[in-house]
Backbone as CSV, one residue per row, in Angstrom:
resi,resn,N_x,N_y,N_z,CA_x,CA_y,CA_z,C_x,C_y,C_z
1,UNK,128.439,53.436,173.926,127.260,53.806,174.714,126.018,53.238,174.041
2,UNK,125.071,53.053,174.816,123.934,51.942,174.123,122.779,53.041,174.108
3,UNK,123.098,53.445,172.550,121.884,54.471,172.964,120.658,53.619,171.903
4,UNK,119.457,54.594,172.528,117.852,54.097,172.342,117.870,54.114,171.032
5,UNK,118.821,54.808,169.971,118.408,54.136,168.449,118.525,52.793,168.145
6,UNK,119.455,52.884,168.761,120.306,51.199,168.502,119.752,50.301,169.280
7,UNK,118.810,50.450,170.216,118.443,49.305,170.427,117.138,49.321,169.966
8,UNK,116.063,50.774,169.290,115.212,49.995,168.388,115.888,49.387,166.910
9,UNK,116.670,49.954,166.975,117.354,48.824,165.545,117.646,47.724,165.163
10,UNK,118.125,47.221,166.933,118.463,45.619,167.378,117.401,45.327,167.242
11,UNK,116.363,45.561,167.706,115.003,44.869,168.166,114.465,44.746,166.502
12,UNK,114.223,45.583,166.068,113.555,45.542,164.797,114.758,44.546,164.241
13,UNK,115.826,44.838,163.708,116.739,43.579,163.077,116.387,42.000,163.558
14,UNK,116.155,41.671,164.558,115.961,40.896,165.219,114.640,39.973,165.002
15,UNK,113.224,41.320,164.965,112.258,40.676,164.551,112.095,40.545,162.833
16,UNK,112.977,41.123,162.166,112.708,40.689,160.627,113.664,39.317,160.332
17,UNK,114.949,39.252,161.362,115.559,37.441,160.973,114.578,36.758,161.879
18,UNK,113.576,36.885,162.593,112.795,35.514,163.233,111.600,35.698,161.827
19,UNK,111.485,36.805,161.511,110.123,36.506,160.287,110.749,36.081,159.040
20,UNK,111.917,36.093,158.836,112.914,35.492,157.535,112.770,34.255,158.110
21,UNK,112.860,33.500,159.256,113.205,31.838,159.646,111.907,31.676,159.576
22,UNK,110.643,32.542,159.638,109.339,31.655,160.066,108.925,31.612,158.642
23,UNK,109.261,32.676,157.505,108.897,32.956,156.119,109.307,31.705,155.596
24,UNK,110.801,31.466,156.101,111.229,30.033,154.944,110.385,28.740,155.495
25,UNK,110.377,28.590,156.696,109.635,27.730,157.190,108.296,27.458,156.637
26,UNK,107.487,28.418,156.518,106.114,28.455,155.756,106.818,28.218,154.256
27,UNK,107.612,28.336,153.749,107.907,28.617,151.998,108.016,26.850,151.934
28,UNK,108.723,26.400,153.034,108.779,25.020,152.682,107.553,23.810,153.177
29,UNK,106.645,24.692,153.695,105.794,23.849,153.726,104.644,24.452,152.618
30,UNK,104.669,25.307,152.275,103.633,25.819,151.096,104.451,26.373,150.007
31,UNK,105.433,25.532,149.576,106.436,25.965,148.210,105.832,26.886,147.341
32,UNK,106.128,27.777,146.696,105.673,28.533,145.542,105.544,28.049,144.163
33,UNK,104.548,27.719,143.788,104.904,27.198,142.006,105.968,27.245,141.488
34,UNK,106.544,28.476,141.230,107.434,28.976,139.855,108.432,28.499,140.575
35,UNK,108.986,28.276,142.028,110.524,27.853,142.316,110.770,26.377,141.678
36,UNK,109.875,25.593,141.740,110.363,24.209,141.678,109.800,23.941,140.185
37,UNK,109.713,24.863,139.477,108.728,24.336,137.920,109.413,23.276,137.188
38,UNK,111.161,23.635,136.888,112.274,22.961,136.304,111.965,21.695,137.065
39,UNK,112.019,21.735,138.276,112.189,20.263,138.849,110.945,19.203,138.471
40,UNK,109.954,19.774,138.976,109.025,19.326,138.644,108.818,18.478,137.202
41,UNK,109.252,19.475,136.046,108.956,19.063,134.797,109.989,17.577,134.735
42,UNK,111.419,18.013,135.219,112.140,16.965,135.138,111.619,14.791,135.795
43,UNK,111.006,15.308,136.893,109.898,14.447,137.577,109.544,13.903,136.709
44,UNK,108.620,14.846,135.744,107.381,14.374,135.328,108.118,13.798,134.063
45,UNK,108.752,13.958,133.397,110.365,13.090,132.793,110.306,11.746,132.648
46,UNK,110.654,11.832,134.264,111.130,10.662,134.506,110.361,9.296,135.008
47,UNK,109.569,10.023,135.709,108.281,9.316,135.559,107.675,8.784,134.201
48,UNK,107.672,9.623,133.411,107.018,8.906,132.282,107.679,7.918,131.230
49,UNK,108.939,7.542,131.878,109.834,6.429,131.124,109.954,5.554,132.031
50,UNK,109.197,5.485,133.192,108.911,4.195,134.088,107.579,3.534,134.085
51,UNK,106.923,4.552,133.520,105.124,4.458,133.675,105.261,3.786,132.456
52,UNK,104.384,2.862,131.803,103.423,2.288,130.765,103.394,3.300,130.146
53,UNK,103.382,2.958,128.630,102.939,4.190,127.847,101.237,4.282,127.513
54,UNK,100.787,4.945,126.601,99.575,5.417,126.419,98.751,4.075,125.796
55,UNK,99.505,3.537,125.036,99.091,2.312,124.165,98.892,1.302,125.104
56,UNK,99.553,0.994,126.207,99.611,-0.046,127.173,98.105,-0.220,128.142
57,UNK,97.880,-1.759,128.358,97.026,-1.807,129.184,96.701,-1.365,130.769
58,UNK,95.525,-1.108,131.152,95.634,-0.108,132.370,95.944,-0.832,133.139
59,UNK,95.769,-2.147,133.312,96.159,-3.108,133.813,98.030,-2.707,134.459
60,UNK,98.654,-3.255,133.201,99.696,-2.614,133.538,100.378,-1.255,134.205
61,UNK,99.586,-0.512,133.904,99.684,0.911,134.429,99.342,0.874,135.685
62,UNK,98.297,0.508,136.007,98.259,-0.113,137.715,99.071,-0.954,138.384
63,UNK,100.136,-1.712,138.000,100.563,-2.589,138.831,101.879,-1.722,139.156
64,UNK,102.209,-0.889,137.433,103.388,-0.041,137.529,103.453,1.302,138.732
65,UNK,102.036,1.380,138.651,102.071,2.233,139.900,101.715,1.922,141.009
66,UNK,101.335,0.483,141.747,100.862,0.040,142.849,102.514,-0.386,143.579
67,UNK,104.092,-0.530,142.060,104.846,-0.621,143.095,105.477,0.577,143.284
68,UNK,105.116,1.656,142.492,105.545,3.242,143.029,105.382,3.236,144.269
69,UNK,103.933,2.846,144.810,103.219,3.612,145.514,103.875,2.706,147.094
70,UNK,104.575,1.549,146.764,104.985,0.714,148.361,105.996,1.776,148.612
71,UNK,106.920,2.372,148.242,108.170,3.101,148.556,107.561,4.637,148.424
72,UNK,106.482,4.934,148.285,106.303,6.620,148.240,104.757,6.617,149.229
73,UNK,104.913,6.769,150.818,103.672,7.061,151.263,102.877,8.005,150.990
74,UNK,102.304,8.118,149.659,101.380,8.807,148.989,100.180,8.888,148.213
75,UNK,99.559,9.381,148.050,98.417,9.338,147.409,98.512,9.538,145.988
76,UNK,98.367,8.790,144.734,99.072,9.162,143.148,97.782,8.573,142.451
77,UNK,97.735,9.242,141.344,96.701,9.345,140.815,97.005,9.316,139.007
78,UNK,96.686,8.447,138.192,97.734,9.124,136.940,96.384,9.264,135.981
79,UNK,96.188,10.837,135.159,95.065,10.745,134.374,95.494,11.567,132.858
80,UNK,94.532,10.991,132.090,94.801,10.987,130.939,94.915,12.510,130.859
81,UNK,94.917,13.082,129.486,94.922,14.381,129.411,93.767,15.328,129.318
82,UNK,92.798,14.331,129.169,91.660,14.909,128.971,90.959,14.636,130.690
83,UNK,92.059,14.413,131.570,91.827,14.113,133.219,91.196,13.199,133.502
84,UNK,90.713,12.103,132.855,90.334,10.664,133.332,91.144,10.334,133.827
85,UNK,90.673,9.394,134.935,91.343,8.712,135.981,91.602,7.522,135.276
86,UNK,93.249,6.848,134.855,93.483,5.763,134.455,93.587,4.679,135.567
87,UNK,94.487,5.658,136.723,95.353,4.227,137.823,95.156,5.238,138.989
88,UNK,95.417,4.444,140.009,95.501,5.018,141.129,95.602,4.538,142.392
89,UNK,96.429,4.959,143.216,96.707,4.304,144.653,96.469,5.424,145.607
90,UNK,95.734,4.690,146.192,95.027,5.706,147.693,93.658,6.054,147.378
91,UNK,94.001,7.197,147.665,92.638,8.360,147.356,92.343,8.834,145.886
92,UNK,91.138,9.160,145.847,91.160,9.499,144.387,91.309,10.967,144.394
93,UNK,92.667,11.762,143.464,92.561,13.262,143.844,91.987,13.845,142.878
94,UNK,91.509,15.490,142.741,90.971,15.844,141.918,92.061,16.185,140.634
95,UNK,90.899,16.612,139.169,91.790,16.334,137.774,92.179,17.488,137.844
96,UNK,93.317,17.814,137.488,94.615,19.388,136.704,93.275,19.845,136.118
97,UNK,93.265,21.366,136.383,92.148,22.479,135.665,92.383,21.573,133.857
98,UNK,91.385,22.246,133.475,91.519,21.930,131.589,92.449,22.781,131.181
99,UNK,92.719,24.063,131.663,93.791,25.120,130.982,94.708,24.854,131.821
100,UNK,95.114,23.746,132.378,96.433,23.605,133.048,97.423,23.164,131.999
101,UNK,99.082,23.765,131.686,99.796,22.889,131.045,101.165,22.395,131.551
102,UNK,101.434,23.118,132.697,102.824,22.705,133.165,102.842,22.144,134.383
103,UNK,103.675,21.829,135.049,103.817,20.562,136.312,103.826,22.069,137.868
104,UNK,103.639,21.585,138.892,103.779,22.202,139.783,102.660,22.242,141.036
105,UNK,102.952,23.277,142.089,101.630,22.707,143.418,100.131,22.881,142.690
106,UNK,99.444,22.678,143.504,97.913,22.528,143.641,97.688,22.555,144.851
107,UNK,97.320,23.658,145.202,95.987,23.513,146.516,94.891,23.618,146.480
108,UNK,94.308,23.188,145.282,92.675,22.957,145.407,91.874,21.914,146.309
109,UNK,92.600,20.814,146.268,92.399,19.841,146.957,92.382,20.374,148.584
110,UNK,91.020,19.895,149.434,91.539,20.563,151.011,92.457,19.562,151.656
111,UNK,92.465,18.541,151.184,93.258,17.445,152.043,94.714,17.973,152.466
112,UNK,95.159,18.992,151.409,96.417,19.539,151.471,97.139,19.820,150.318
113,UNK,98.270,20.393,149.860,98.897,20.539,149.123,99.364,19.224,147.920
114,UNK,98.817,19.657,146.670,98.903,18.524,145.717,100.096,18.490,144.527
115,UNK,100.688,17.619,144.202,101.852,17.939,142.965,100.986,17.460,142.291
116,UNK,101.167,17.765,140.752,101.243,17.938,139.400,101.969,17.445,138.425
117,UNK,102.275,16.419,138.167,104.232,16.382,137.089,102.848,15.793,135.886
118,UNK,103.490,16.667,134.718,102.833,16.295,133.798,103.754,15.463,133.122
119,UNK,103.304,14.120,132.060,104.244,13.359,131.640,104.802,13.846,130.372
120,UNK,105.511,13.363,129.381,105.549,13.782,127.944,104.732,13.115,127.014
121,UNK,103.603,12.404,127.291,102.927,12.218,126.634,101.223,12.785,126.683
122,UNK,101.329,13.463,127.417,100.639,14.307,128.049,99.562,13.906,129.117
123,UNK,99.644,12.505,129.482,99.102,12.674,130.986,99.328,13.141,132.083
124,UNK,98.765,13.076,133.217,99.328,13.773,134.465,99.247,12.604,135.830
125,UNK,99.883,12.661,136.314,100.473,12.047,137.084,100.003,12.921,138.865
126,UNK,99.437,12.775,139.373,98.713,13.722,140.525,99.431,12.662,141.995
127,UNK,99.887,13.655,142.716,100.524,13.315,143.764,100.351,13.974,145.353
128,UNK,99.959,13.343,146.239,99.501,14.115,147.048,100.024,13.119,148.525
129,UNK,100.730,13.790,149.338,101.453,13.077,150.684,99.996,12.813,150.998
130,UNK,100.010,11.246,151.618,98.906,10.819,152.380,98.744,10.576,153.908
131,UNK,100.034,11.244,154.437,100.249,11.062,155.933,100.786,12.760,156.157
132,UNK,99.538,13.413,155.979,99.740,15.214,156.500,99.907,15.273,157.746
133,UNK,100.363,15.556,158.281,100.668,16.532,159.600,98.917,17.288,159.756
134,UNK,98.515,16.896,160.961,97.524,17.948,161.032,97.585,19.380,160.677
135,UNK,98.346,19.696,160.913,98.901,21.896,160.927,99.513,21.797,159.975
136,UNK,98.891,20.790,158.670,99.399,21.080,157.024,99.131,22.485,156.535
137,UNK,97.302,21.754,156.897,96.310,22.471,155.946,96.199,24.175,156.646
138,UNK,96.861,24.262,158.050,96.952,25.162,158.109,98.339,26.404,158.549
139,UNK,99.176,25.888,157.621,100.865,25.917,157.732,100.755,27.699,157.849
140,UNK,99.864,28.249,156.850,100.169,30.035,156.761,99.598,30.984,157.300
141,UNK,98.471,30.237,157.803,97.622,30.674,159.382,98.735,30.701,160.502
142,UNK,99.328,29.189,160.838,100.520,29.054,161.709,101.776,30.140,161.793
143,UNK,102.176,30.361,160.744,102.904,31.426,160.250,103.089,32.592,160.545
144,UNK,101.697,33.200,160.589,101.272,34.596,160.508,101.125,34.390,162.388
145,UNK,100.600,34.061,162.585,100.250,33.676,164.258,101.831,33.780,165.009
146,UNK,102.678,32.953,164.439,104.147,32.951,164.968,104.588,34.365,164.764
147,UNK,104.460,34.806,163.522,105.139,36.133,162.884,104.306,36.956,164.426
148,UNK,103.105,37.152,164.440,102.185,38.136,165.362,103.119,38.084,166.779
149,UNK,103.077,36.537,167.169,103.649,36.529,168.552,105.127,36.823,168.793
150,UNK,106.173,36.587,167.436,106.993,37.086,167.450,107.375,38.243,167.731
151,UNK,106.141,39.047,167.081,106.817,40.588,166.816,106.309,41.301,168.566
152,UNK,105.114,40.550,169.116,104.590,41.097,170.287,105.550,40.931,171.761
153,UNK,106.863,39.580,171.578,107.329,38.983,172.393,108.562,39.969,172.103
154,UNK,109.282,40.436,171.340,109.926,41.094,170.504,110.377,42.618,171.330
155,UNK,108.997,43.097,170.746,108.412,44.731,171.194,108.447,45.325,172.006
156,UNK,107.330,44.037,173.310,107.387,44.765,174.677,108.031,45.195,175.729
157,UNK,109.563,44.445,175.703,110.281,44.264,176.273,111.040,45.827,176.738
158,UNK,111.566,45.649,175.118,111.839,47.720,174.958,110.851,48.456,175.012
159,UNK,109.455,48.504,174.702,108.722,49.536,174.879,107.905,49.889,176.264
160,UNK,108.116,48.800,176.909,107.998,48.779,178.314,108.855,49.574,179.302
161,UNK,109.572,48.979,178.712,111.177,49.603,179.467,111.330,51.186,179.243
162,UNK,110.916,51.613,178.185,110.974,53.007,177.775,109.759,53.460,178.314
163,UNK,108.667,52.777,177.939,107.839,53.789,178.652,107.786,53.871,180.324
164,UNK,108.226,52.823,180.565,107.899,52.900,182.556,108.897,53.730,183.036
165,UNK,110.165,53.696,181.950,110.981,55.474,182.771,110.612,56.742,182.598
166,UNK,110.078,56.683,180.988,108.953,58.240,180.632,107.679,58.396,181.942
167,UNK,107.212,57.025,182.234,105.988,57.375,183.177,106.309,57.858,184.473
168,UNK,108.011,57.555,184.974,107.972,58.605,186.214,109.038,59.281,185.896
169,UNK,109.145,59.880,185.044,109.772,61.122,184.685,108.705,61.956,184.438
170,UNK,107.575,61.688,183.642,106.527,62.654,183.815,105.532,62.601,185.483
171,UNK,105.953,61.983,186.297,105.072,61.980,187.278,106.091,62.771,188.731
172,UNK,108.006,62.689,188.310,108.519,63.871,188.688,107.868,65.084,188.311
173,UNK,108.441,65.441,186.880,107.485,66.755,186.229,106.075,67.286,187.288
174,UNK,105.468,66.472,187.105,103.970,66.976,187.882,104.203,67.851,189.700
175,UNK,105.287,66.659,189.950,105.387,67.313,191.560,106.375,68.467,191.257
176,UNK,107.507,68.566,190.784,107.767,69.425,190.643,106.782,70.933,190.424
177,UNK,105.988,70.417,189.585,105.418,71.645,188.710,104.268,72.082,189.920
178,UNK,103.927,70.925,190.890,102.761,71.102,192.100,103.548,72.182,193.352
179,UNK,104.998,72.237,193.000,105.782,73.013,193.968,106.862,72.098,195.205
180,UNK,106.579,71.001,194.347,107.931,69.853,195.401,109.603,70.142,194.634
181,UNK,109.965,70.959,195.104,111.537,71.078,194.716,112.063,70.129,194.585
182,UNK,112.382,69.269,195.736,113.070,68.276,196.094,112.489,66.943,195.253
183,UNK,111.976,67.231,194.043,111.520,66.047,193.090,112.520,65.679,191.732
184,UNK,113.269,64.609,192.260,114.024,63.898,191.140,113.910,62.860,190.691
185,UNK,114.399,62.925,189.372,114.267,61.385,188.613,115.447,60.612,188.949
186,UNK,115.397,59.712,188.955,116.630,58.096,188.852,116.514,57.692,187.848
187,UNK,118.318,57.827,187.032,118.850,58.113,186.169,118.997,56.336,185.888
188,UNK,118.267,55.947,185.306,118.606,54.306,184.558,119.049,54.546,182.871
189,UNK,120.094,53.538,182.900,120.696,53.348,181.654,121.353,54.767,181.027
190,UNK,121.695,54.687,179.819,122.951,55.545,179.119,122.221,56.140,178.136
191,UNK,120.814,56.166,177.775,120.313,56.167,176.200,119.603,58.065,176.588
192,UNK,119.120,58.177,175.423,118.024,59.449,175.299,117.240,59.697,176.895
193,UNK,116.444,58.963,177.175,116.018,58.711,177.770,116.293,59.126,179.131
194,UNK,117.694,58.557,179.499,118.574,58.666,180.670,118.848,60.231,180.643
195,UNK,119.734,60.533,179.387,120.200,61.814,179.287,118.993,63.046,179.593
196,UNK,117.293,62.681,179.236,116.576,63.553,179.489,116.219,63.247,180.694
197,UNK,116.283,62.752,181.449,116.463,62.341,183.226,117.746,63.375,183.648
198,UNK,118.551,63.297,183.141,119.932,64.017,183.786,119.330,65.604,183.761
199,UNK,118.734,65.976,182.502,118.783,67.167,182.405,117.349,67.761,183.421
200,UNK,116.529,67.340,183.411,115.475,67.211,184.316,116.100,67.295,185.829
201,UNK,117.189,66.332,186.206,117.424,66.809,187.635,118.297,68.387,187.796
202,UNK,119.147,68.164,186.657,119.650,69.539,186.692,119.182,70.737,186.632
203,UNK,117.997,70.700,185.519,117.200,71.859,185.592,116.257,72.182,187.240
204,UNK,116.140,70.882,187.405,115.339,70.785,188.970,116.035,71.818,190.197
205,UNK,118.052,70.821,189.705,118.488,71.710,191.136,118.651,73.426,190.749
206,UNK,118.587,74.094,189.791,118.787,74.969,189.496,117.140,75.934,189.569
207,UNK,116.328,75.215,189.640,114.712,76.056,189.936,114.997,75.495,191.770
208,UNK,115.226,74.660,192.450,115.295,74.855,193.342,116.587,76.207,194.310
209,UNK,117.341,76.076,193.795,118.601,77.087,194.330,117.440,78.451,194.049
210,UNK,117.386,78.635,192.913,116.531,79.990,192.144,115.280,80.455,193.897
211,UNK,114.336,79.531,193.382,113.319,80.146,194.809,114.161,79.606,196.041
212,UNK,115.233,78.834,196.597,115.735,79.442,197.553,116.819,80.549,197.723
213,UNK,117.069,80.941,197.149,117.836,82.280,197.244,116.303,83.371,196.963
214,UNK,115.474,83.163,196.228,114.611,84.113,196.470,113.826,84.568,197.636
215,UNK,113.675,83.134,198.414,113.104,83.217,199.634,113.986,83.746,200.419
216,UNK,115.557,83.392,200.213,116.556,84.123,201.417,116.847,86.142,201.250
217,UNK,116.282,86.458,199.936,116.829,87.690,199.877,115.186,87.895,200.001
218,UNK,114.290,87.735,199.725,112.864,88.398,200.892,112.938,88.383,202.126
219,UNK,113.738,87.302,202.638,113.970,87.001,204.079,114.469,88.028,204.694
220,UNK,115.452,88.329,203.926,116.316,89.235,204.544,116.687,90.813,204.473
221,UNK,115.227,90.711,203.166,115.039,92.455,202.703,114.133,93.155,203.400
222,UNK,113.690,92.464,203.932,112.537,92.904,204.704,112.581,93.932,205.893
223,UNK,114.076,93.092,207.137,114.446,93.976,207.677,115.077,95.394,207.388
224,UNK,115.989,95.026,206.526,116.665,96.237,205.532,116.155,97.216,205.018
225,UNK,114.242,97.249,205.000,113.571,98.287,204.477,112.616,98.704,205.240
226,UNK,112.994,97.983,206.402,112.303,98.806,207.645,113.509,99.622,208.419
227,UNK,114.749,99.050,208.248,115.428,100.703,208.889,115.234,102.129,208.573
228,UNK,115.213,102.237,206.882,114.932,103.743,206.695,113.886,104.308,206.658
229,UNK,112.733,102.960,207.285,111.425,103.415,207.797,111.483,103.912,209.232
230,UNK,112.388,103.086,209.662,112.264,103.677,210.770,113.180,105.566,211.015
231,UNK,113.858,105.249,210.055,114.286,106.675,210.518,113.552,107.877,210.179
232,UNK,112.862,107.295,209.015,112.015,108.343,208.588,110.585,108.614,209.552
233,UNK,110.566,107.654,210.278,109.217,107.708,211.527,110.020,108.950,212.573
234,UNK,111.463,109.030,212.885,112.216,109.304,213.940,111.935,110.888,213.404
235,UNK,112.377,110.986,211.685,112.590,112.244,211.619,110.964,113.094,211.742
236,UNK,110.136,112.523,211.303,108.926,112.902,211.497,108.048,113.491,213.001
237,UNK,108.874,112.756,213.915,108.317,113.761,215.295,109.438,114.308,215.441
238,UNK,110.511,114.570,214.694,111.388,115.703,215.348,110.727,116.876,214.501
239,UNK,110.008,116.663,213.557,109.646,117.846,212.859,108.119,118.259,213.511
240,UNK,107.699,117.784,214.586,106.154,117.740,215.222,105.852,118.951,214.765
241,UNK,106.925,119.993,215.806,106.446,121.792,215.436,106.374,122.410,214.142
242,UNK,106.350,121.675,213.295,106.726,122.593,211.832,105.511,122.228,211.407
243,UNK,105.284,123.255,210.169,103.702,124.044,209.657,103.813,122.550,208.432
244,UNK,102.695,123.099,208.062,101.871,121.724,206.986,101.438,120.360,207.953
245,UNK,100.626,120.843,208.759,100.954,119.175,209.503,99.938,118.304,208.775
246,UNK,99.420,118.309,207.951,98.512,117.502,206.751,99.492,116.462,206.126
247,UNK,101.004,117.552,205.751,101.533,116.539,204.875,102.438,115.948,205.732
248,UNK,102.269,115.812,206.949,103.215,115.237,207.817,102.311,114.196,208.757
249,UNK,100.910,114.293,208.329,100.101,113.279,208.537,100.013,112.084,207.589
250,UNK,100.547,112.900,206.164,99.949,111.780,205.050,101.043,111.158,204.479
251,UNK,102.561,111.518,205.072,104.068,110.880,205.369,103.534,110.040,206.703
252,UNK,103.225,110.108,207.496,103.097,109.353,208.276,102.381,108.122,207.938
253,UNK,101.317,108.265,207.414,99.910,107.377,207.291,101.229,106.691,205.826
254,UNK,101.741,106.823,204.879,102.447,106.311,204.180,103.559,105.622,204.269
255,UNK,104.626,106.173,205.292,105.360,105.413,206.354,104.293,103.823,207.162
256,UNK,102.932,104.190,207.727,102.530,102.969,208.046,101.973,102.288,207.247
257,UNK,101.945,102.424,206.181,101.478,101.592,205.191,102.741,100.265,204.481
258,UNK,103.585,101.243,204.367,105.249,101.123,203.675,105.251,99.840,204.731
259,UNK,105.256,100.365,206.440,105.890,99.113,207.213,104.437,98.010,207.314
260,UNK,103.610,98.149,206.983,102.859,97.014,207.138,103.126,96.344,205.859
261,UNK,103.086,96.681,205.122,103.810,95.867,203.498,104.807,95.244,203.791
262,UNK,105.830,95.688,204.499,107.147,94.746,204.944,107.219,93.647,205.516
263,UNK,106.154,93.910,206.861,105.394,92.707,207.925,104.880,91.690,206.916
264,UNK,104.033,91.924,206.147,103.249,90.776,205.063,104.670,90.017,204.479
265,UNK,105.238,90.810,203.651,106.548,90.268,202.934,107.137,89.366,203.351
266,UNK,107.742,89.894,204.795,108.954,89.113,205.716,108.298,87.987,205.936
267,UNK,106.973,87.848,205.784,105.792,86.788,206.853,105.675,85.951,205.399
268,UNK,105.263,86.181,204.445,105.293,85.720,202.810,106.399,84.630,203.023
269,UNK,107.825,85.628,203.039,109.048,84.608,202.877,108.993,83.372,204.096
270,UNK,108.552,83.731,204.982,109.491,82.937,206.229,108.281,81.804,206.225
271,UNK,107.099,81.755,205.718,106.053,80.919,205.131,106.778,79.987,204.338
272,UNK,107.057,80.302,202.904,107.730,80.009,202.174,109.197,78.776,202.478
273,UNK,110.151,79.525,203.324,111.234,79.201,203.665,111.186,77.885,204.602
274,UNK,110.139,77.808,205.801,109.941,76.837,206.549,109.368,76.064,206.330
275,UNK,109.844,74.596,206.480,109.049,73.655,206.484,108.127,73.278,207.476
276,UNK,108.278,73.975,208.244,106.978,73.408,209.277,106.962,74.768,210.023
277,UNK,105.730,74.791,210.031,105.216,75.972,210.998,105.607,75.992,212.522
278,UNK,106.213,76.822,212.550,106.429,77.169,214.025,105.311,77.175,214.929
279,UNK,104.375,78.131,215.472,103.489,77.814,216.010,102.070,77.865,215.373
280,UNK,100.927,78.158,215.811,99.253,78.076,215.357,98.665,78.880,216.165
281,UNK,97.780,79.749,215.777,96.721,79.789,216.450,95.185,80.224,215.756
282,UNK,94.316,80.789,216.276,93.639,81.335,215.887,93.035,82.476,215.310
283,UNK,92.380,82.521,213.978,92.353,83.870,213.617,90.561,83.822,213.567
284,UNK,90.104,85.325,213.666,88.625,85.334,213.768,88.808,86.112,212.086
285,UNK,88.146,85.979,211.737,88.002,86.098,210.087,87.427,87.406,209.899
286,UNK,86.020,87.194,210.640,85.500,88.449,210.244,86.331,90.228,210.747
287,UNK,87.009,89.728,212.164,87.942,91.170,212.427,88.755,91.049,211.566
288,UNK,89.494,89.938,210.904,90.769,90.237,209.204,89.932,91.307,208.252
289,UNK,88.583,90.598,207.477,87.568,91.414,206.690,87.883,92.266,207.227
290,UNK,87.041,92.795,208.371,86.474,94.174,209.083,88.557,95.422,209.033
291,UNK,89.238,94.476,209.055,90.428,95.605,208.915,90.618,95.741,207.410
292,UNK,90.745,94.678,206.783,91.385,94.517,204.992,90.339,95.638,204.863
293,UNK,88.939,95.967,204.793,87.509,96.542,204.245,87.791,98.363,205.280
294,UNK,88.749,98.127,206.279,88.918,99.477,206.342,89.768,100.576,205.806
295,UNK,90.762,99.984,204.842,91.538,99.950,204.008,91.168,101.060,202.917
296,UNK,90.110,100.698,202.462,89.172,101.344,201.539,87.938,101.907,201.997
297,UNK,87.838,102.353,203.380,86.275,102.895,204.006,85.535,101.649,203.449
């Protein structure tokens, strides 16, 4: 059964492997220092047993790196340790901080992400791709934007879905509660959700049965408590000749009270019970007042 935990669980599982694929994606376009440090140093290695040494003319050091630079579309830069610019092909990039000592990125530069390989003789060697991708410089902006739309494309789907069955399940509730019996929900899907739909119609048909059987036993009590009114009206003029006739006035006047209470009742229910009014007419208001107000002098 597919219930509503499990599918915020899917959903959430779901949006943390698209932010794991968009995370590595950004990791490889904005690498972290410390992953590639080993490599790096090794670079900077190897590089420096192809490069001219320190003693050598710059001359040489330029030509050694002008044929680096046909097979690496990049921007390279090689500076002393004290960050003078010895050689260089392309652009000129900026020098390794002074407290820099090990090989690895640089993003100081805005052009984009810069390598570092320091040599073993302690120059540095500055490297920087010279054919960026426009959406280099802004790879973790991109990122976060994907991650956002991910999680929004993700979300709505289920929370939509959940809420547009809560919104007329509470808009049953209301008619119900306004006095529409006959107000049910449609039971979609298997989850929480559904199941509080089921119980909602059930509780529904069970307040509906409730006030119709209430309306049928007013319906029908009504007559039932005017018979022993009436007999008690019958026995009352058989007793005409007998003494106290005060309290056989104020049995009487209580007897018509008793059956006008019944009339309202029976009239209450059969209100109640029908859906459509039988007939109409007119009532003058002020003779209703003028009787209800004689009630009480």
């Amino acid at each position: 059964m597919r219930r509503l935990f499990l599918q915020i669980y899917v959903t959430i599982v779901g949006i943390l492997v698209l932010f794991g694929l968009l995370s590595a994606i950004g990791f490889l376009l904005l690498a972290p220092t410390l992953q590639y440090v080993s490599w790096f140093e090794g670079v900077g290695r190897v590089a420096g047993d192809f490069l001219p040494g320190v003693d050598q003319p710059k001359e040489e050091l330029q030509a050694a790196l002008e044929k680096i630079g046909k097979h690496l579309p990049a921007d390279i830069n090689i500076r002393g340790s004290d960050g003078a610019l010895l050689a260089k092909v392309g652009e000129e990039l900026p020098a390794p901080p002074p407290r820099r000592t090990r090989s690895g990125w640089s993003h100081a530069h805005r052009g984009g992400p810069t390598v570092l390989f320091r040599l073993p003789d302690g120059r540095w060697m500055v490297v920087r791709h010279s054919r960026q991708p426009w959406w280099h410089a802004f790879g973790g902006l991109l990122v976060l934007v994907g991650l956002a739309v991910a999680v929004a494309l993700g979300a709505y789907p289920l929370a939509r879905r959940l809420t547009r069955r809560l919104e007329r399940l509470q808009q049953r509730v209301d008619e119900l509660g306004a006095g529409e019996l006959s107000a049910r929900v449609e039971v979609e899907g298997n989850d929480e959700v559904a199941s509080l739909a089921r119980s909602f119609n059930r509780a529904a048909d069970q307040i509906e049965q409730l006030v119709r059987s209430q309306q049928s036993i007013l319906a029908s009590a009504s007559p039932e408590l005017r018979t022993p009114l009436a007999r008690l009206s019958v026995a009352m003029e058989l007793l005409a000749g007998a003494d106290r006739p005060e309290l056989r006035s104020r049995v009487s006047k209580d007897i018509a009270e008793l059956d006008e209470l019944m009339g309202e009742l029976l009239l209450a229910s059969r209100l109640d019970a029908i859906q459509r009014l039988e007939h109409r007419e007119d009532i003058d208001l002020l003779a209703l007042l003028a009787e209800e107000a004689a009630h009480t002098d």
